[in-house]
C-alpha positions as CSV (number, residue, x, y, z in Angstrom):
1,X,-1.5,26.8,-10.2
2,X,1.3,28.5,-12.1
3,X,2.1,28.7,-15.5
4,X,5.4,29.1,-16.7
5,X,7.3,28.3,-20.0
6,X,10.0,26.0,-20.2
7,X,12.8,29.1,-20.8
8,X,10.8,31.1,-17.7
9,X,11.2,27.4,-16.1
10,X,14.8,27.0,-16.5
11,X,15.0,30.6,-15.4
12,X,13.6,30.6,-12.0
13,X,13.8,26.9,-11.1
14,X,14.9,27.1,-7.6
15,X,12.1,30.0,-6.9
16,X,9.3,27.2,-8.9
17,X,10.8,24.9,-6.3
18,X,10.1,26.3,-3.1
19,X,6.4,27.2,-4.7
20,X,5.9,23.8,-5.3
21,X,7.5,22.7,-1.9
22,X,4.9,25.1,-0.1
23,X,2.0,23.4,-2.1
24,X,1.5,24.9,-5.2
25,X,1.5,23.5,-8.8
26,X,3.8,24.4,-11.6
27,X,2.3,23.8,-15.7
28,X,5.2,23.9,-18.0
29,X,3.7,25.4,-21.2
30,X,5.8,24.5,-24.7
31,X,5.8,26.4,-27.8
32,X,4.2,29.6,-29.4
33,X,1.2,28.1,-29.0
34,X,2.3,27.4,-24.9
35,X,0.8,24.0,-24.8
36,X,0.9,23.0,-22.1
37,X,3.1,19.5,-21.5
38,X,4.0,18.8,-18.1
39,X,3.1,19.3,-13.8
40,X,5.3,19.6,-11.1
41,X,3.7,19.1,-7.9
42,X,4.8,17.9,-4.9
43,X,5.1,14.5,-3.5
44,X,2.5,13.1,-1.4
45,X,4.0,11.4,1.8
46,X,2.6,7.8,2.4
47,X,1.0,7.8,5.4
48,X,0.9,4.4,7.7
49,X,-2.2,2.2,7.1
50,X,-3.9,0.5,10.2
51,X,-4.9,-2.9,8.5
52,X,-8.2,-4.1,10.7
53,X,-9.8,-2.6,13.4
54,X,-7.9,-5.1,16.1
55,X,-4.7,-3.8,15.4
56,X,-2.8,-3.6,18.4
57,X,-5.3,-5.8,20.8
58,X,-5.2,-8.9,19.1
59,X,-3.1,-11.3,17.6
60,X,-1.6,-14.4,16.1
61,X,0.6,-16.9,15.5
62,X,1.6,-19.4,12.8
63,X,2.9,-22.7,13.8
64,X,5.3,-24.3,11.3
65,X,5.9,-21.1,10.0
66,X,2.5,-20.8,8.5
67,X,2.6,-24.1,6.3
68,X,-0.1,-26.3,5.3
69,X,-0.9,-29.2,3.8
70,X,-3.4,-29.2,0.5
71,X,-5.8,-30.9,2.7
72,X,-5.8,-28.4,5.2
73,X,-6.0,-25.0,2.7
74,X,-8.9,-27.0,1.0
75,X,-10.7,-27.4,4.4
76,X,-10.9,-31.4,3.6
77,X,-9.9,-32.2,6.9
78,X,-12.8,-31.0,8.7
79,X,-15.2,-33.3,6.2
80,X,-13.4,-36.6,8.0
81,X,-13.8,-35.4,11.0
């Protein structure tokens, strides 16, 4: 990780940059005390999530576009039957 204060910052912003592009971490330290008040780091790309292990082999299909009747979604049409 790299410390820096915010003048040092504002100074060498575009070099802080690349660091954090190539993975690093930059703390921003504030005041004589160089407290420190901020990170830059770098954004984590979302990856794609496989929801269930049958993704791809199976599937499904909704007929009147997935709509039910209250009976139905409370399963009170399997009692009369």
């Amino acid at each position: 990780m790299i410390q820096t204060t915010v003048g040092d910052f504002k100074a060498r912003f575009s070099d802080l940059l690349d660091s954090v592009m190539q993975g690093d971490e930059v703390e921003i330290l504030y005041g004589r005390a160089k407290k420190p008040v901020a990170k830059v780091s770098k954004i984590q790309e979302k990856q794609k999530r496989v929801i269930g292990t049958l993704d791809g082999i199976a599937s499904f299909y909704e007929a009147d576009g997935g709509k039910i009747t209250m009976e139905e979604f409370l399963g009170m049409d399997e009692v009369e039957k």
